[in-house]
N, C-alpha and C positions, 0 to 999 in steps of 0.2 A: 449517526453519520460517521464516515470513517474517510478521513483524509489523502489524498491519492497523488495530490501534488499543488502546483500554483500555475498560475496562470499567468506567462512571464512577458509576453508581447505578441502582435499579430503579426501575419505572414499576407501581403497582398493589400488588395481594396475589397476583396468581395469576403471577407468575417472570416478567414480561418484563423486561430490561434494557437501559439505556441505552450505546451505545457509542458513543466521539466517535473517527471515522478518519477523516482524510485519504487515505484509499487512492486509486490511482489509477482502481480499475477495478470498483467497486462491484456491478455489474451482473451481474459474473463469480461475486462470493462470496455477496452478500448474498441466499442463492435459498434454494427448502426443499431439503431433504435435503442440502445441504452442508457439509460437517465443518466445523469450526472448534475450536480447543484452547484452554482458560483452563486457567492452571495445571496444568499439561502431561495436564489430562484432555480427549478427546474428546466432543464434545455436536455434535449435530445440528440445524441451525437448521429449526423447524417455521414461522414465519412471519414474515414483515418487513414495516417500515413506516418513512419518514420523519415524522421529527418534530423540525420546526426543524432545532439545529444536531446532530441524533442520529440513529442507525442505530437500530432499534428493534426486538427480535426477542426470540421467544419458542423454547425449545430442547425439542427431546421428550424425555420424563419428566422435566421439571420445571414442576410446576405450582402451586407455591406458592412464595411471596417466599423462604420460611424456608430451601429447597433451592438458594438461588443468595448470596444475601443475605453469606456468607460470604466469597465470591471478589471483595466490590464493589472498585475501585482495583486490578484484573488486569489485565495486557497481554492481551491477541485475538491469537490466530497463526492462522495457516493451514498447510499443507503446499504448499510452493508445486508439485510435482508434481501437485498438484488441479488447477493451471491450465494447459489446455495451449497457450495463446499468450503472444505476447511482454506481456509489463506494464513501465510503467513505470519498476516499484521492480527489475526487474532489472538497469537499467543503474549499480547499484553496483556491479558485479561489468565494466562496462564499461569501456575505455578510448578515447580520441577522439585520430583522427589527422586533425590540420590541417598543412599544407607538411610534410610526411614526419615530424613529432615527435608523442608519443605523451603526452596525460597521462589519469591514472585520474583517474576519477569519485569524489569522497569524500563528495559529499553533495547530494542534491537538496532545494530549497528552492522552497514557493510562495507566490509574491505575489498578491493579487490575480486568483487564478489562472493565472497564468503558473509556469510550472515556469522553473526555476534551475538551471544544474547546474553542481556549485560543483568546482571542480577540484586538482589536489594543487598548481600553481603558484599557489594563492590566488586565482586569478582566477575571475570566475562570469561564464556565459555562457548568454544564453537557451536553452532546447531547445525549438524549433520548427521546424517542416518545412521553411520555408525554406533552414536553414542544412544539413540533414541530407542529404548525398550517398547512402550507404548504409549499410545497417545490416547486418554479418557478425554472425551469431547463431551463428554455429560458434568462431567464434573473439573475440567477444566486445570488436571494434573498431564504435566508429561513426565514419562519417568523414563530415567537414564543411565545409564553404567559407565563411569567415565573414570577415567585414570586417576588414582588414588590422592596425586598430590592437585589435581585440578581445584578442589575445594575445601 
């Protein structure tokens, strides 16, 4: 299961809910008929809508506040097998090889929307295309050419 955000309060009487993610790939999850899990039950997103800084979706068979109203202050997971391209949020499971040494990925961080990827040497290093040589998705290296004194 791979975490996409929380479940912060509802909008209305008839079950829509407000969710705040920073996910990377919005576009993938936020559709109708796509699973998503709160508290480890499955619901099926019947519609979506931005609003401000919220994801905003209503789920089938749930059509009144009272049926969701319980789960407010939930994490949102997905099945990340739902998604079948590379995202973002799986380079925590990645590691980065610059001049033949290898460090993992412990944490992605974004500024101003810039992604961060923050590394087990405490170092952070932008993740953007420039620096990204390639990316092994079988073996879960991304390898990078980055300015000398970056690490």
């Amino acid at each position: 299961m791979l975490k996409i955000g929380k479940y912060v309060n509802t909008h209305g009487i008839k079950g829509e809910i407000r969710i705040l993610s920073d996910f990377s790939r919005k576009d993938l999850i936020f559709i109708p008929n796509f699973k998503i899990y709160i508290d480890n039950k499955e619901y099926i997103i019947k519609t979506y809508r931005k609003h401000k800084n919220y994801d905003m979706i209503t789920l089938e068979g749930i059509n009144n506040i009272n049926d969701i109203i319980d789960l407010k202050g939930s994490s949102v997971y997905i099945n990340r097998d739902d998604i079948k391209e590379f995202i973002d949020e799986d380079l925590y499971d990645y590691k980065i090889v610059y001049k033949d040494k290898e460090y993992k990925i412990i944490d992605i961080l974004i500024s101003k929307g810039n992604k961060i990827l923050v590394l087990d040497n405490n170092k952070m290093i932008p993740y953007v295309s420039d620096f990204i040589i390639k990316i092994d998705t079988d073996n879960k290296i991304l390898y990078m050419n980055l300015p000398d004194n970056m690490l």
